[in-house]
C-alpha positions in Angstrom: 79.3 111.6 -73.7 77.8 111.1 -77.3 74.3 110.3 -78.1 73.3 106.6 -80.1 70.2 105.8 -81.8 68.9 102.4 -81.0 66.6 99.7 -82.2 63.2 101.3 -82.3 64.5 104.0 -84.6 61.4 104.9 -86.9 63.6 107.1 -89.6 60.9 109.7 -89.9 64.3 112.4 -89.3 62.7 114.3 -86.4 65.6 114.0 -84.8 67.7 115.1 -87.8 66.1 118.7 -87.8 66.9 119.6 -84.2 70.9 118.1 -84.1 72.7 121.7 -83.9 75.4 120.1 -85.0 74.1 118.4 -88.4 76.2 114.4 -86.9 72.6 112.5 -87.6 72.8 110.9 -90.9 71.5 110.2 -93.7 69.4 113.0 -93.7 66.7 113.4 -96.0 68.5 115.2 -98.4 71.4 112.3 -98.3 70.7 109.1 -101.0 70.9 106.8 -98.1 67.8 107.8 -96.3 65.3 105.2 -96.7 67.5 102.7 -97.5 69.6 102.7 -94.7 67.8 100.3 -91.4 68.0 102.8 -89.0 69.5 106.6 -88.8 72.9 107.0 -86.6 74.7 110.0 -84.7 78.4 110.6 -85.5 79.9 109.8 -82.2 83.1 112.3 -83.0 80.4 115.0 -83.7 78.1 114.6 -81.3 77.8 117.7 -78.6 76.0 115.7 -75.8 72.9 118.5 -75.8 70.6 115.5 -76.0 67.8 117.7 -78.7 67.1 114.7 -80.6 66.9 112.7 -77.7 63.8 115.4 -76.8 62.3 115.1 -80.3 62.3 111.5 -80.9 59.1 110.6 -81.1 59.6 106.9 -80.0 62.6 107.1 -77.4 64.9 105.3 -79.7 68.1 107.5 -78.3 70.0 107.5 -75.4 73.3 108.4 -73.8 76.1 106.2 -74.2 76.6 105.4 -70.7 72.8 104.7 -70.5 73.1 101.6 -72.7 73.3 98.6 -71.0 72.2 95.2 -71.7 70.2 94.5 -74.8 71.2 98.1 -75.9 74.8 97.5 -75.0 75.6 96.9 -78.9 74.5 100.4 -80.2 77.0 102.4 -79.1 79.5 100.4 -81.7 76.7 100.0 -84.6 76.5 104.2 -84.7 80.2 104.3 -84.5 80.7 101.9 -87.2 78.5 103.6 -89.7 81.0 106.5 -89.5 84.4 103.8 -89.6 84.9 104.1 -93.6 82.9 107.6 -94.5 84.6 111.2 -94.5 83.7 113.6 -91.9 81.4 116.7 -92.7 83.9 119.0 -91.6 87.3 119.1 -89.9 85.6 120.1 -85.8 87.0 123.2 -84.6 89.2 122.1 -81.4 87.9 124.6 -79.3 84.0 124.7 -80.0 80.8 122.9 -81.7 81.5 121.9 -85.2 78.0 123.9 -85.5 76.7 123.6 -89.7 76.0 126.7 -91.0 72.9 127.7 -92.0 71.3 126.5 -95.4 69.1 128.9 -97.7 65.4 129.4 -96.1 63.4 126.6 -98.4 59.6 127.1 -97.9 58.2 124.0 -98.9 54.8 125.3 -100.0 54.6 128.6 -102.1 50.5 129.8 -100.9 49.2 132.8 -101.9 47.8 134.7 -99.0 44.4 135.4 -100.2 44.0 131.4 -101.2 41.0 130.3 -99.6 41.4 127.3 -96.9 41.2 123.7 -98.3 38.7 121.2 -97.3 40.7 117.9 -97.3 39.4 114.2 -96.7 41.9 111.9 -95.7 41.2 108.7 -96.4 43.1 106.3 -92.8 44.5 107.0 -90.1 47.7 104.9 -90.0 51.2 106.5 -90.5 51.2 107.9 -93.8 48.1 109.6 -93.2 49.0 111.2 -90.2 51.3 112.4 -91.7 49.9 114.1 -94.5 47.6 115.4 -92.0 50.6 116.8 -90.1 51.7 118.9 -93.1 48.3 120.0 -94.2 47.7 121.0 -90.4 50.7 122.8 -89.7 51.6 124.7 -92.9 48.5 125.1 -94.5 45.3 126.3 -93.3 42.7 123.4 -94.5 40.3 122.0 -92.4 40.4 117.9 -92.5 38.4 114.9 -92.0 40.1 112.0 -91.1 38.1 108.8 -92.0 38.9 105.4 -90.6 37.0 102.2 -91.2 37.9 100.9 -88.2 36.3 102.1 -84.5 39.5 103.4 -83.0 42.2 105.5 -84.6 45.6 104.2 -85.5 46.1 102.1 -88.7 49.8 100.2 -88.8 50.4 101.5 -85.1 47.9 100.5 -83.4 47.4 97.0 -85.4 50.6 96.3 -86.5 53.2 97.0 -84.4 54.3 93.9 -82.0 52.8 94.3 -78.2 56.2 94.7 -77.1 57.5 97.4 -78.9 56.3 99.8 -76.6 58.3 102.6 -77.8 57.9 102.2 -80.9 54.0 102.8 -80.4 54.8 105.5 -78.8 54.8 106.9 -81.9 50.9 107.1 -81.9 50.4 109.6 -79.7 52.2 111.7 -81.4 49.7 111.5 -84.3 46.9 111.1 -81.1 47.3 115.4 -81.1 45.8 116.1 -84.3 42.8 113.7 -83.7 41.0 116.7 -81.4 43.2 119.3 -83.4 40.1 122.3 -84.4 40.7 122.1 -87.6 40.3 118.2 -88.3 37.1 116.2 -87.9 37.6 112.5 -87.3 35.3 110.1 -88.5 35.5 106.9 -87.1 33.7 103.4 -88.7 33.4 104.9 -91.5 34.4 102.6 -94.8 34.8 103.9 -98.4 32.7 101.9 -100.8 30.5 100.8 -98.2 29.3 104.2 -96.1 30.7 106.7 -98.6 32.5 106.1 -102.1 35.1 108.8 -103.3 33.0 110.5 -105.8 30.6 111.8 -103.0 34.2 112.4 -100.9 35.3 114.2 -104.0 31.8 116.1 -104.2 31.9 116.9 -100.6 36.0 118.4 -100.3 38.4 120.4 -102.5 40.5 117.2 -102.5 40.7 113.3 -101.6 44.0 112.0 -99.7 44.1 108.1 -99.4 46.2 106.5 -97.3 44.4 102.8 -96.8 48.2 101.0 -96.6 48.5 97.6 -98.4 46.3 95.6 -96.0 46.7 91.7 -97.7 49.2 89.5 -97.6 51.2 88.2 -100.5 50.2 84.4 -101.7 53.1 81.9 -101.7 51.9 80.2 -105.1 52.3 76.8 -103.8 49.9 73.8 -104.0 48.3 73.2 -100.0 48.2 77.0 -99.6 45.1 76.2 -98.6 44.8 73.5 -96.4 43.9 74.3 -92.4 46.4 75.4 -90.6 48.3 77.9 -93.3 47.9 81.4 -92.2 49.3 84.7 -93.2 51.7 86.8 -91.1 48.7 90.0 -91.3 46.7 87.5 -89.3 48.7 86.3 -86.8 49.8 90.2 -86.6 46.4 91.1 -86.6 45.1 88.5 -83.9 47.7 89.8 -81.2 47.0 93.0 -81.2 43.0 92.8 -81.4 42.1 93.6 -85.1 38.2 93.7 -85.2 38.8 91.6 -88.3 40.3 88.7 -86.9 38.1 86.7 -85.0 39.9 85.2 -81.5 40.5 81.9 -82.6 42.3 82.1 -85.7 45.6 81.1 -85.1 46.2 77.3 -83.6 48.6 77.3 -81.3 48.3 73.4 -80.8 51.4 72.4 -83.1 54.8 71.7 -81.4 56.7 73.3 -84.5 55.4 76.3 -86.7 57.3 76.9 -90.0 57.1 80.7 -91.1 57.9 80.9 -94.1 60.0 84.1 -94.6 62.1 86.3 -92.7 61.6 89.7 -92.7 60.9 91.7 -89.5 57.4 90.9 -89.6 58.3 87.0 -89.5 60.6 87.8 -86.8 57.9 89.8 -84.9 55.3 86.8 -85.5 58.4 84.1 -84.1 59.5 86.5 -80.7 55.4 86.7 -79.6 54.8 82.8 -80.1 57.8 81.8 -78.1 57.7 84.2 -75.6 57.2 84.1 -71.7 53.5 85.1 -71.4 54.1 86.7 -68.0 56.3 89.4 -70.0 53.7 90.2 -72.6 51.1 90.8 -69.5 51.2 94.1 -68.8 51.7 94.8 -72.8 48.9 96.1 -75.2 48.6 92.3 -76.7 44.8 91.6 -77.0 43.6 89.5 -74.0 42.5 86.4 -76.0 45.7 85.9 -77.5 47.7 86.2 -74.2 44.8 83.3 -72.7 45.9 81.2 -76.0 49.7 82.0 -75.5 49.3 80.8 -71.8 48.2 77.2 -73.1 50.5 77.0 -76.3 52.5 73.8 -77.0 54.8 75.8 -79.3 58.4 74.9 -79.1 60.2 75.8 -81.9 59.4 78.6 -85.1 61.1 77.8 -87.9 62.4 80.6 -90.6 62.4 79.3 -94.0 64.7 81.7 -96.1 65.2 80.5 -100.1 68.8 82.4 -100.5 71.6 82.5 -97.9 72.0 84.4 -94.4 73.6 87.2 -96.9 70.6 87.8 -97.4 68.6 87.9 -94.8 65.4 90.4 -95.1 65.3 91.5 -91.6 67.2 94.2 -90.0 70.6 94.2 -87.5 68.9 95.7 -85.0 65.7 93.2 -84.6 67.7 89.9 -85.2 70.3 91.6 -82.0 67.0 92.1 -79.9 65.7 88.3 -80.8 69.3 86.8 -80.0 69.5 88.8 -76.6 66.4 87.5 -75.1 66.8 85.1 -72.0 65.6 81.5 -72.5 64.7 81.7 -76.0 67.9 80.4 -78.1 68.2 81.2 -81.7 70.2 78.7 -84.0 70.8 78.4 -87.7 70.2 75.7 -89.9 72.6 75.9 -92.5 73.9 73.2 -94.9 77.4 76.0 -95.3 79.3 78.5 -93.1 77.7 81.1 -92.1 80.1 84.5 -93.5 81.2 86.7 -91.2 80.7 90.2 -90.9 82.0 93.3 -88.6 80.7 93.3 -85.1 76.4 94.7 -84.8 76.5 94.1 -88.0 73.7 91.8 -89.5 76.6 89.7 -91.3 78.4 89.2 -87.9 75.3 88.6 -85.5 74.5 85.6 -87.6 77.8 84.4 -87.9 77.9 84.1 -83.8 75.2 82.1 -84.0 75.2 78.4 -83.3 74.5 75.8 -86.2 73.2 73.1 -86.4 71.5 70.6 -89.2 68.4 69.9 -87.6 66.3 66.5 -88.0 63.4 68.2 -89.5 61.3 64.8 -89.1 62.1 64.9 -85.3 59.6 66.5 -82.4 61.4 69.8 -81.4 64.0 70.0 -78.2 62.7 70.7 -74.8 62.0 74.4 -74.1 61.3 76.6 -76.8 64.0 78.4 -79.7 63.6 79.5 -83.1 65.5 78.3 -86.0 66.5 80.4 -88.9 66.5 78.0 -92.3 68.9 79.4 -95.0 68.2 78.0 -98.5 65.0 76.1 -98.1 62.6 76.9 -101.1 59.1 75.7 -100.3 57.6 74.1 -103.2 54.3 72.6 -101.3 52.8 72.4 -98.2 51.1 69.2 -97.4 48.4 67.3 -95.6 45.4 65.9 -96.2 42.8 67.5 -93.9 45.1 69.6 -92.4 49.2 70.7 -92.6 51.5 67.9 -91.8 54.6 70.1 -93.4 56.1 72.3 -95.5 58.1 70.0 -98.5 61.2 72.3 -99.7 63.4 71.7 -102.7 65.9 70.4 -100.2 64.0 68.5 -98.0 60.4 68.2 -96.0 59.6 69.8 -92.5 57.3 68.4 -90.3 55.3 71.1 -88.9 51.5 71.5 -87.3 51.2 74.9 -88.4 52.5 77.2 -91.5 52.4 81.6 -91.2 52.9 82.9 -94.9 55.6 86.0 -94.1 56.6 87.0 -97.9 55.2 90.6 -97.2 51.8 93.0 -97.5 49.8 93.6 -100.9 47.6 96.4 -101.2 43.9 96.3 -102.2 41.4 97.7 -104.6 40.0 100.9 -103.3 36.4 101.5 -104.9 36.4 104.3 -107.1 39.8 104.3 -107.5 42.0 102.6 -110.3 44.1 99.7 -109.6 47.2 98.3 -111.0 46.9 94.2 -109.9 50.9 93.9 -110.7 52.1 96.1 -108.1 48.8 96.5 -105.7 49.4 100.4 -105.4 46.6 102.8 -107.2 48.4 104.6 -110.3 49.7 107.8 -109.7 52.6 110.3 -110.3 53.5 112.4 -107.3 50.7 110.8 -104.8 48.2 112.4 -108.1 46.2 109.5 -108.9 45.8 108.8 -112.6 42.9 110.2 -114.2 40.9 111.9 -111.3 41.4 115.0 -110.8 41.3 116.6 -106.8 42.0 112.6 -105.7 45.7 111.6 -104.6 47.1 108.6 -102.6 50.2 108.5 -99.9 52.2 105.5 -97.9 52.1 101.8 -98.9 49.0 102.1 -101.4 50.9 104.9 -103.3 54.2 102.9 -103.9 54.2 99.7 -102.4 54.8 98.0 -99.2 57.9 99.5 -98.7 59.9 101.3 -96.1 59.3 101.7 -92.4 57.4 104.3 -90.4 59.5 107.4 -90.9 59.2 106.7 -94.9 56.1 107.7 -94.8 56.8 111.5 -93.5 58.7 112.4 -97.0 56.3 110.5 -99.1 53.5 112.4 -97.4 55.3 115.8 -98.2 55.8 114.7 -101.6 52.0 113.8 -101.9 50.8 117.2 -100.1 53.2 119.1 -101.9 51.3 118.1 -105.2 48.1 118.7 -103.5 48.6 122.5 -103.0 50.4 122.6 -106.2 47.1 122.3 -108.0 45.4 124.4 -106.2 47.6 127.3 -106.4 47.6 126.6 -109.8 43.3 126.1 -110.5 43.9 123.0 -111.2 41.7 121.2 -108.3 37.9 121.0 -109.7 35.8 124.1 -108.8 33.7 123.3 -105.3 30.2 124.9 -104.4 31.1 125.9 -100.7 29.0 127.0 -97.4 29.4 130.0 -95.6 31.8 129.4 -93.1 28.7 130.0 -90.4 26.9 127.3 -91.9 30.4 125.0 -92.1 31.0 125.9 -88.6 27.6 124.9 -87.7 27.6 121.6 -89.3 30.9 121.1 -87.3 29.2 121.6 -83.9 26.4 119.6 -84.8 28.2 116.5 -85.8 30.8 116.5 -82.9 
């Protein structure tokens, strides 16, 4: 019985490393990875010996026969990303199609006697972790991991939905190098405020930063302003307890909220407001929004989309987890047919879908659902004191309530140059333009783009040019301690 990767599939290819019989794909090496939503196992290839199952490091992969339910579906969405490609290899009849060995590749050339790095790293989210991961486990440099926040965590612990266990799960696997003897966690600690990168710079051989893109993205439309607009990184931020967003910042007192996108994020933001409190319970959602959830007159979330469901920005798998939940319909609001697709498939999940033109000047149905709107370009949102509705090139919502969703934005670090266009730092490798020793990694490095597991390769890209230079000299000349006196200042500050 074959293996299947399911929903909470983070990409990061752990899983990809340990498959003896190389039926994971696309591997990294493959111009799919990244692109692809998820990684899937080769059903006629797969041995059953359940290794990636082992090194998954969110328990996204199960037997076949396991899948029941919700994860019924999975079983035919890894088969049919194998339907139209040729196999690796023909599979012997009588044994593993085991993949030969490839050439030894050693991904950092150090010379022995190189002394050890000292390495800031700048968050404590994903694609720091991860650089910390490579610098930790093929390098010998000593780290300190700086977070502006008072717990660890970054994008795991304050942006992943309350229930997506598993895909927080993913956190503790970052949780072992926080006590690891070579790296020294700083906590509340905030660059340009408590320290700036010159005195970071000053203080290490080099400067990793990994601060993520932390805004949101501004619509552009007149009312963007008015009460009751807020952006998706709050509303994320407010359900799982961001120190930054105070407990009473999203309304709940509105009958219909209109989000306007519909990415994953916006789906995220529509499942937690119409779902049954009593299930989010015993989740890590932060206790005041669970109270507010518990009084909410929310019945229906609205999706505004500007193209067609052809183009819908978020992924097969999250749309067949929203559509599978009991209770909670999902319906689409579409002036044309909605095209077909093959079964799992995002095409043909939205094509099962019932539609209907909804009276947008109407108070929502009994109960609660969510609508997905398919060509509906917001041109204003309007009110007077506060938001009445979204007005669209086709029409005007009524709606209490309004969550921007058109994606994150990164922000100026201090110290650091900043390109406004793209809201990443300039840099080529993960080197930072113009400062020597100081390089960037994740979404501040090249955009708000690509899940969890994209951050693993970017990181080795970004750590790769780190030792680079300084196997070459080029990493600016540091007055170091003894290593008694380092080793001493370690004790001291723990």
């Amino acid at each position: 019985m074959a293996f299947a990767i399911t929903q909470t599939c983070c990409s990061d290819a752990s899983c990809v490393s340990v498959c003896p019989v190389n039926c994971i794909h696309p591997t990294p090496d493959e111009p799919d990875f990244g692109t692809t939503e998820m990684l899937y196992v080769d059903p006629d290839t797969c041995i059953d010996c359940g290794a990636c199952a082992d090194a998954c490091p969110v328990d996204a992969i199960h037997p076949l026969d396991e899948l029941t339910g919700a994860l019924a579906a999975y079983g035919e969405i890894n088969a049919a990303y194998f339907a139209d490609r040729e196999p690796a290899a023909a599979a012997p009849s009588a044994a593993p199609n085991f993949h030969r060995w490839p050439q030894p590749v050693f991904a950092h050339d150090i010379p022995s006697d190189m002394a050890p790095l000292d390495v800031a790293v700048i968050g404590t989210g994903p694609a720091g972790m991860y650089a910390v991961e490579e610098l930790v486990l093929h390098t010998n440099a000593t780290v300190t991991l700086i977070d502006r926040h008072p717990v660890p965590g970054g994008l795991i612990r304050f942006g992943v939905a309350p229930d997506h266990p598993s895909t927080k799960r993913i956190g503790e696997t970052f949780a072992r190098f926080h006590d690891h003897p070579r790296v020294r966690l700083r906590l509340g600690v905030e660059v340009g405020r408590d320290v700036t990168v010159e005195e970071l710079s000053a203080r290490h051989d080099a400067v990793v930063c990994a601060v993520g893109a932390s805004s949101a993205r501004r619509l552009g439309v007149p009312g963007e302003e008015l009460p009751g607009v807020v952006a998706a990184t709050t509303v994320v931020g407010w359900y799982n307890g961001h120190p930054d967003v105070p407990a009473d910042a999203v309304d709940l007192s509105a009958e219909r909220v209109v989000l306007v996108g519909n990415g994953n994020v916006a789906l995220d933001v529509a499942r937690i407001l119409t779902a049954d409190p009593d299930d989010l319970a015993g989740t890590t959602i932060a206790p005041h929004a669970l109270r507010r959830l518990r009084s909410s007159a929310v019945r229906e979330v609205v999706l505004l989309a500007r193209r067609g469901p052809e183009h819908a920005a978020f992924t097969a798998p999250e749309l067949l987890a929203l559509t599978q939940r009991a209770g909670v319909p999902v319906v689409v609001d579409c002036a044309e047919p909605v095209p077909g697709g093959a079964r799992g498939t995002k095409a043909g999940l939205l094509a099962s879908l019932p539609v209907e033109q909804v009276d947008w000047t109407a108070p929502p149905p009994a109960g609660r659902r969510i609508v997905l709107a398919f060509h509906k370009t917001p041109t204003a949102i309007v009110g007077d004191t506060r938001v009445r509705g979204v007005r669209t090139v086709e029409t005007e919502i009524v709606a209490g309530q309004v969550v921007t969703a058109i994606g994150y934005r990164g922000v100026a670090v201090p110290g650091l140059p900043f390109d406004e266009a793209t809201g990443t730092v300039p840099n080529t490798g993960g080197r930072v333009d113009d400062r020597v020793g100081v390089y960037v990694v994740g979404w501040i490095k090249r955009g708000p783009s690509g899940g969890i597991g994209a951050n693993r390769t970017c990181a080795k890209e970004t750590v790769s040019a780190l030792i680079s230079d300084a196997v070459s000299g080029a990493l600016p000349t540091r007055r170091r301690r003894s290593p008694i006196a380092a080793l001493a200042g370690r004790l001291l500050n723990r």
